[in-house]
C-alpha positions as CSV (number, residue, x, y, z in Angstrom):
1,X,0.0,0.0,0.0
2,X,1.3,3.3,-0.4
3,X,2.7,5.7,1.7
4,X,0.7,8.5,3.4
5,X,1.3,12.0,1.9
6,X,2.8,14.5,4.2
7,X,1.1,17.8,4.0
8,X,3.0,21.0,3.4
9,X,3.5,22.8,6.9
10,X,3.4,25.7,4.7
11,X,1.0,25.2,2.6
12,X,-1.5,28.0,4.0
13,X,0.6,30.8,4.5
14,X,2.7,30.3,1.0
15,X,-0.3,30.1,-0.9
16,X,-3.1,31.7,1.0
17,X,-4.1,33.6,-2.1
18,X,-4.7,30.5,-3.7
19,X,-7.2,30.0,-6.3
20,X,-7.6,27.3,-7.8
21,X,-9.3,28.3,-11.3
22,X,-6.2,30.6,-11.4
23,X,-4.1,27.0,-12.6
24,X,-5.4,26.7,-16.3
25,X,-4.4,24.2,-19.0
26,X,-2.3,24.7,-22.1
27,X,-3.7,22.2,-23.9
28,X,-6.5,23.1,-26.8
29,X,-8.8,20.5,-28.6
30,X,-9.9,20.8,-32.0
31,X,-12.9,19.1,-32.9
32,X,-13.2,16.6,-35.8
33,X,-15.5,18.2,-39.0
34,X,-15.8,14.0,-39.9
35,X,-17.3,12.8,-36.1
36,X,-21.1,12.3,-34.9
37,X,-22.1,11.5,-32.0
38,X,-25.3,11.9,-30.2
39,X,-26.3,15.0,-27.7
40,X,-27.6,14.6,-24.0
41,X,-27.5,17.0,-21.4
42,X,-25.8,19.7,-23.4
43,X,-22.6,17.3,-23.7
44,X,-22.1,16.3,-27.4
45,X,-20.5,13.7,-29.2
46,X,-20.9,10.9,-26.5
47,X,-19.0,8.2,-27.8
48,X,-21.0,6.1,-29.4
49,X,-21.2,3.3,-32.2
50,X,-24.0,1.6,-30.1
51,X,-26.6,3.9,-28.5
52,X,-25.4,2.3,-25.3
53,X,-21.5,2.1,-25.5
54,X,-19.9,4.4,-23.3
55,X,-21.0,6.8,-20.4
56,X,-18.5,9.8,-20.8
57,X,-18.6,12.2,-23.8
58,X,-15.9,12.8,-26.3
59,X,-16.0,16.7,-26.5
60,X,-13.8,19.6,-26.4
61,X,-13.8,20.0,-22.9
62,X,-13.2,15.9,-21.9
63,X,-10.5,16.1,-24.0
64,X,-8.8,18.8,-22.6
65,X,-9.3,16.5,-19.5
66,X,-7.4,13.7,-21.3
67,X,-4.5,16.2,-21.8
68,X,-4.6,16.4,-18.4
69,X,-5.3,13.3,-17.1
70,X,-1.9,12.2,-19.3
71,X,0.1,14.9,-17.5
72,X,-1.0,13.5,-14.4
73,X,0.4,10.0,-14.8
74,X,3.6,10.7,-16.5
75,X,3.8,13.3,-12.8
76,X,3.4,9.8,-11.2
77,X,6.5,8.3,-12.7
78,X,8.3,11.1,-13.3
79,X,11.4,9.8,-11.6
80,X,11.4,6.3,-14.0
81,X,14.1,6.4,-16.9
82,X,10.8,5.6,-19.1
83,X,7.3,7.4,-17.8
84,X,4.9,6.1,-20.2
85,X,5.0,2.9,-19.0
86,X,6.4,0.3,-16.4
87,X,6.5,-3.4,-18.6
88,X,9.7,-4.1,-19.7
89,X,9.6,-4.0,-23.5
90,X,12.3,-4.8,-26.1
91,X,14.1,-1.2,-27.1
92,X,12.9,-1.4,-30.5
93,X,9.1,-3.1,-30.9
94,X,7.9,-3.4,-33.9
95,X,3.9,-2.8,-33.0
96,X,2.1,-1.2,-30.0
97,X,-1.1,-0.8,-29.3
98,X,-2.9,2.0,-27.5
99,X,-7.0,0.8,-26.3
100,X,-9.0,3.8,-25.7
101,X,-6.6,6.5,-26.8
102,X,-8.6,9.2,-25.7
103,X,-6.9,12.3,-26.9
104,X,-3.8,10.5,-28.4
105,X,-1.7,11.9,-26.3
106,X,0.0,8.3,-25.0
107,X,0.2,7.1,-28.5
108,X,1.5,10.0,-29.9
109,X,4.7,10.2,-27.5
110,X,4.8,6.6,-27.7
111,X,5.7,6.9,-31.5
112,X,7.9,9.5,-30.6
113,X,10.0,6.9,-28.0
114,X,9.7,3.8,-29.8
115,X,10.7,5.1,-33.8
116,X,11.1,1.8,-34.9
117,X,7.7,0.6,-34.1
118,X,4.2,1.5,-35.3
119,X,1.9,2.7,-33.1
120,X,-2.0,2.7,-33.4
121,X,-4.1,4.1,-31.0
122,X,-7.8,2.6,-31.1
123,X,-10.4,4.4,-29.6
124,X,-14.7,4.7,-30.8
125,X,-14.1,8.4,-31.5
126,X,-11.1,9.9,-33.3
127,X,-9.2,12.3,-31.6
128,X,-8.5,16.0,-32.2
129,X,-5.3,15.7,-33.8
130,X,-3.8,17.8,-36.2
131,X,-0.3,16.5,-36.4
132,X,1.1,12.8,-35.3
133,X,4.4,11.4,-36.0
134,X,4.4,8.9,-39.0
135,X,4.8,6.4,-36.8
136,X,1.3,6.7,-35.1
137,X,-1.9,5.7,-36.9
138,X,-5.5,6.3,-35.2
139,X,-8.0,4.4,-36.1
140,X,-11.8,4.1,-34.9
141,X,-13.2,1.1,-34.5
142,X,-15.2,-1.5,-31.3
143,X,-12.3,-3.3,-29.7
144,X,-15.1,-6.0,-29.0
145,X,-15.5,-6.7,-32.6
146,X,-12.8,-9.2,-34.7
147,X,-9.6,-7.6,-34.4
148,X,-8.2,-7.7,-38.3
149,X,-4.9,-6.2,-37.8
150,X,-2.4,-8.6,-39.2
151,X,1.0,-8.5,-37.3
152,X,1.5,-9.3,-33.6
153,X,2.0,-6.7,-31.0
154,X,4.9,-6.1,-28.7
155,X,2.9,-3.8,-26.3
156,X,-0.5,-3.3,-26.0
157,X,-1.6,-0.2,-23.2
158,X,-4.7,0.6,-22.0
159,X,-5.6,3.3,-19.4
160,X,-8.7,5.0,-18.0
161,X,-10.8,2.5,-19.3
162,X,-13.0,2.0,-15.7
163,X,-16.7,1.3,-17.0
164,X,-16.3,0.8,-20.5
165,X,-17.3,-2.9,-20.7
166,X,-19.0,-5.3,-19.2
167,X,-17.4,-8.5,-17.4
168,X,-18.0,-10.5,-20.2
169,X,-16.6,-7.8,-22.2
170,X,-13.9,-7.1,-20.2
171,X,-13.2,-10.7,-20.4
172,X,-13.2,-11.4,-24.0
173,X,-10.8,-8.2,-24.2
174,X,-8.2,-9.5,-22.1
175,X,-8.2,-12.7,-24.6
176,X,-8.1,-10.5,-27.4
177,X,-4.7,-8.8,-26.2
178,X,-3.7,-12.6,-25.4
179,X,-4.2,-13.5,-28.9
180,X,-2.8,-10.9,-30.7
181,X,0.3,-10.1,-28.6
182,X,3.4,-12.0,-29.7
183,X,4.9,-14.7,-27.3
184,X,6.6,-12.6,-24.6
185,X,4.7,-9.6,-25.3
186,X,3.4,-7.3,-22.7
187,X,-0.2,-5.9,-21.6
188,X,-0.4,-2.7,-18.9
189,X,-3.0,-1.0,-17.6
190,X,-3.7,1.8,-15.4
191,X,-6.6,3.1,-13.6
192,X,-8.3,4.8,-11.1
193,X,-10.4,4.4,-7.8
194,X,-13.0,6.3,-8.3
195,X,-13.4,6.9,-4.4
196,X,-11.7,9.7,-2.5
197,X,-10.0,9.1,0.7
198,X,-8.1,11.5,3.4
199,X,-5.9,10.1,6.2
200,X,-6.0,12.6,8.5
201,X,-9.5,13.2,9.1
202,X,-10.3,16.0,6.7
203,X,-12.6,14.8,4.3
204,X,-15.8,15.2,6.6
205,X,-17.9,11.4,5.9
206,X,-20.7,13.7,5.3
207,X,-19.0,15.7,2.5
208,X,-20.3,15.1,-1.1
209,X,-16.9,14.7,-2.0
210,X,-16.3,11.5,0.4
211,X,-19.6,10.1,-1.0
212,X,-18.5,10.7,-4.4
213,X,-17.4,7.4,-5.5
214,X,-19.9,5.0,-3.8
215,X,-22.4,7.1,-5.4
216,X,-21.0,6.3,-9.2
217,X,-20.0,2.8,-8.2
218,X,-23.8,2.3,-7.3
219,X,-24.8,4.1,-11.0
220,X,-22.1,1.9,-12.7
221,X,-23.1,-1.3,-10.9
222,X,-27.3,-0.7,-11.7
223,X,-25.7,0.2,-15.9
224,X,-23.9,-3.3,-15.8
225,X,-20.7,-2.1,-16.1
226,X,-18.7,-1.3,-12.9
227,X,-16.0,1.3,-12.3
228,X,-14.1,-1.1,-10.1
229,X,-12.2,-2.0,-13.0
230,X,-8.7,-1.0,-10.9
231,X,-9.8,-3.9,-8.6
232,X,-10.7,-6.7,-11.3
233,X,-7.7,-6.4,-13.6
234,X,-5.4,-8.1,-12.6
235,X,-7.0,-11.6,-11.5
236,X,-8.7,-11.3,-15.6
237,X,-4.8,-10.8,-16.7
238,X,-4.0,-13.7,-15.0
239,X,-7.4,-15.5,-15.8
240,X,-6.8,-14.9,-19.8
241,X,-3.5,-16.5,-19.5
242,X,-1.0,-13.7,-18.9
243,X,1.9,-14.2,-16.5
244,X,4.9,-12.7,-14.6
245,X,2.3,-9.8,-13.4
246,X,3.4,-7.0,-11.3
247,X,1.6,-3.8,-10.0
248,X,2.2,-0.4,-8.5
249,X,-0.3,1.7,-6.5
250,X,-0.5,5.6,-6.5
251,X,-1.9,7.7,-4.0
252,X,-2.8,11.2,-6.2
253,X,-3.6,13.9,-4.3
254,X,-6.6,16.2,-5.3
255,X,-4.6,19.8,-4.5
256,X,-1.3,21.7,-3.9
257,X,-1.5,20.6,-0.6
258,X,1.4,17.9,-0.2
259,X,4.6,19.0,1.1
260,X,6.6,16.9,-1.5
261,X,6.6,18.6,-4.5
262,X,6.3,16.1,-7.1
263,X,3.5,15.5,-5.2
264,X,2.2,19.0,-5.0
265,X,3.0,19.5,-8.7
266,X,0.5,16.3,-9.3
267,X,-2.4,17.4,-6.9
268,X,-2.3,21.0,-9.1
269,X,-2.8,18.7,-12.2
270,X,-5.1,16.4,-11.0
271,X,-7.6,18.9,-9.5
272,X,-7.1,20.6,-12.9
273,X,-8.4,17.1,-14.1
274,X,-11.4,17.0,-11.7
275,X,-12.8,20.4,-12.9
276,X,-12.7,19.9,-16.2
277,X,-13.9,16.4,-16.4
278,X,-16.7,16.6,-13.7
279,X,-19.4,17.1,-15.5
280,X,-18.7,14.4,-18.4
281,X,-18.1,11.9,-15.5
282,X,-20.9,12.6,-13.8
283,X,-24.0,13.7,-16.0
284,X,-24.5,10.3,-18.1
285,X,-24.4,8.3,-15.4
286,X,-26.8,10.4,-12.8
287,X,-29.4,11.2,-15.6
288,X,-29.4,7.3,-16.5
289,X,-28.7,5.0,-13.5
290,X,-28.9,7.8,-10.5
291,X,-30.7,6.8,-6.8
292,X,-33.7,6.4,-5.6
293,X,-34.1,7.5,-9.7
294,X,-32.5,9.2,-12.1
295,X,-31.4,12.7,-11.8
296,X,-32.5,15.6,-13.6
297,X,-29.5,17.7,-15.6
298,X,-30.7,20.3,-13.2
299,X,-30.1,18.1,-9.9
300,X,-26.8,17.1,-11.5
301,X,-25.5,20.7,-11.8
302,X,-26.3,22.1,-8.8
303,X,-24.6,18.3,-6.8
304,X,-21.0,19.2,-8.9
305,X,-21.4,22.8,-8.0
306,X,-21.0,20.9,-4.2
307,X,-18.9,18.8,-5.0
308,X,-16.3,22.1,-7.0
309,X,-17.2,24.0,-3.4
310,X,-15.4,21.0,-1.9
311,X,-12.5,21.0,-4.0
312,X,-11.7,24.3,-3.2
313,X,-11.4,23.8,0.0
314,X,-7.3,23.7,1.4
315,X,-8.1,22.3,4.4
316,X,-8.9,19.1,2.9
317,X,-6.2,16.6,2.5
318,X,-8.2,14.5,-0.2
319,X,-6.3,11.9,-2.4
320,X,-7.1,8.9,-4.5
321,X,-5.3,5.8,-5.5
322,X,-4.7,4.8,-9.0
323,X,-3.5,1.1,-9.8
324,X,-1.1,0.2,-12.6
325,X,-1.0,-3.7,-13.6
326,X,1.8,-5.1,-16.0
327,X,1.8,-8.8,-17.1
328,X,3.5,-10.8,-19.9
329,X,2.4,-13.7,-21.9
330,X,4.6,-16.7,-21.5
331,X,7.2,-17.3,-24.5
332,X,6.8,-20.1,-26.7
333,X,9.2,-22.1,-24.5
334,X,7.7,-21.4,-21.4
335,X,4.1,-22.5,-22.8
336,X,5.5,-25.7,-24.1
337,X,6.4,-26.4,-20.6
338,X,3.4,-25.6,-19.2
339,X,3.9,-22.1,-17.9
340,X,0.8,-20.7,-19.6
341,X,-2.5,-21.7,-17.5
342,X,-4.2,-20.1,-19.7
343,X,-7.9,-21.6,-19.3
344,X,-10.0,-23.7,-22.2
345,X,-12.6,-21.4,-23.7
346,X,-15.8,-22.5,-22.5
347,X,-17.9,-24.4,-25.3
């Protein structure tokens, strides 16, 4: 488990003109002229190819979120010789795939690490890019559908992908990277805990901000497709066949508040996150699968204008954790001598 976060000593008198809107993002989204996508709530282009395939929206403002969601993680590992990812891949790979690109912003400096391989980032909504090296491709396309890509993969990464399938799906995913990886290839994913935590006290149990998660993990569990994805992935790695797997959990903290500051750097970025992905996070699943029913948009704005009031607050100490799982399918050696347990599909 990781260590708790030490808060800044400091922290109130350094910064007691603190505003938090005053930390904006660089990053810009340009929309695609070639998308569609449906509008609820206000929120356009909600990704989907099915009327029922994904809960968050695909719009200029969730993907400046993605921009910053990717800052936030390569924060996390800033100190690692290679901050994209953990699994130890071969210095040149010759393919790598990126599930759920989001924004791009993985595959993109993926491609511009790994010059020798080709990298294709896979998501059901093409991202806002205007330029990518000519080693990336995007393409848009179900994951859950036959995959027709022809060589084997080195690496296949997936990340922020909590609620987009069901167990089944999930499932049949994992046996899909299994498939098309080549023997010795890696999988990694990383993803969050939806649930926000303090450890000295200062996230009130009555806040709307402590009840933030149990609230979603009760819409994502009445939609069929639960956000406790950080806590599953692994044992389906393992289930699908994949071996040698290792993890690493992050506590993030939501705020400038830690005294460390890597840390403090990260809780800047990831309460820039927060803002500008609250809404898109929140307002599918409340107007579809919220308790006793579901919400209107109107009950949905003024709960995240709450739950913003919260963030604000310095006196908080609010993290969450994230979990990254890396695992490895056995070599061709290793599965002739029985390393791979890799089940029989059921008839």
């Amino acid at each position: 488990m990781a260590e708790n976060i030490v808060v800044d000593p400091d922290f109130y008198v350094l910064t007691k003109d603190w505003e938090p809107q005053d930390f904006q993002s660089e990053t810009t989204s340009i929309a695609s002229s070639i998308a569609k996508g449906r509008l609820e709530n206000g929120r356009s282009r909600y990704q989907a190819m099915k009327e029922d395939d994904y809960w968050s929206p695909s719009d200029e403002q969730q993907f400046d979120a993605f921009e910053i969601g990717h800052m936030v993680f390569l924060m996390l590992d800033y100190h690692q010789e290679n901050p994209l990812h953990r699994a130890p891949i071969a210095k040149s790979p010759k393919n790598i795939l990126d599930i759920g690109t989001g924004k791009g912003s993985w595959a993109i400096d993926a491609a511009d690490m790994y010059p020798s391989a080709t990298v294709r980032g896979v998501d059901i909504f093409p991202p806002p890019v205007t330029w990518t090296p000519p080693n990336c491709v995007f393409e848009v396309d179900d994951i859950l559908r036959e995959w027709t890509w022809r060589e084997p993969f080195d690496f296949i990464h997936l990340r922020l992908m909590l609620g987009a399938f069901t167990p089944e799906g999930w499932n049949q995913l994992y046996e899909q990277c299994y498939k098309a990886l080549t023997p010795g290839g890696w999988i990694e994913q990383v993803e969050l805990d939806v649930r926000v935590y303090s450890d000295d006290g200062t996230l009130k149990e009555d806040s709307h901000l402590a009840g933030w998660g149990n609230n979603f993990i009760g819409c994502s569990e009445r939609s069929g497709r639960s956000l406790l994805t950080h806590e599953t992935m692994r044992g389906a790695m393992e289930k699908a066949g994949f071996v040698d797997v290792h993890e690493k959990i992050y506590k993030i903290p939501l705020g400038p508040w830690p005294k460390d500051k890597r840390l403090k750097e990260t809780g800047q970025l990831q309460y820039l996150h927060w803002t500008a992905a609250l809404e898109g996070w929140a307002m599918w699943l409340l107007t579809k699968f919220g308790a006793p029913s579901p919400w209107t948009k109107e009950e949905v704005q003024v709960y995240l204008a709450k739950v913003r009031a919260e963030l604000r607050n310095p006196h908080t100490h609010a993290y969450e954790y994230a979990r990254r799982v890396w695992a490895r399918k056995p070599t061709e050696e290793e599965a002739k001598a029985g390393v791979n347990v890799k089940p029989e599909p059921s008839p």
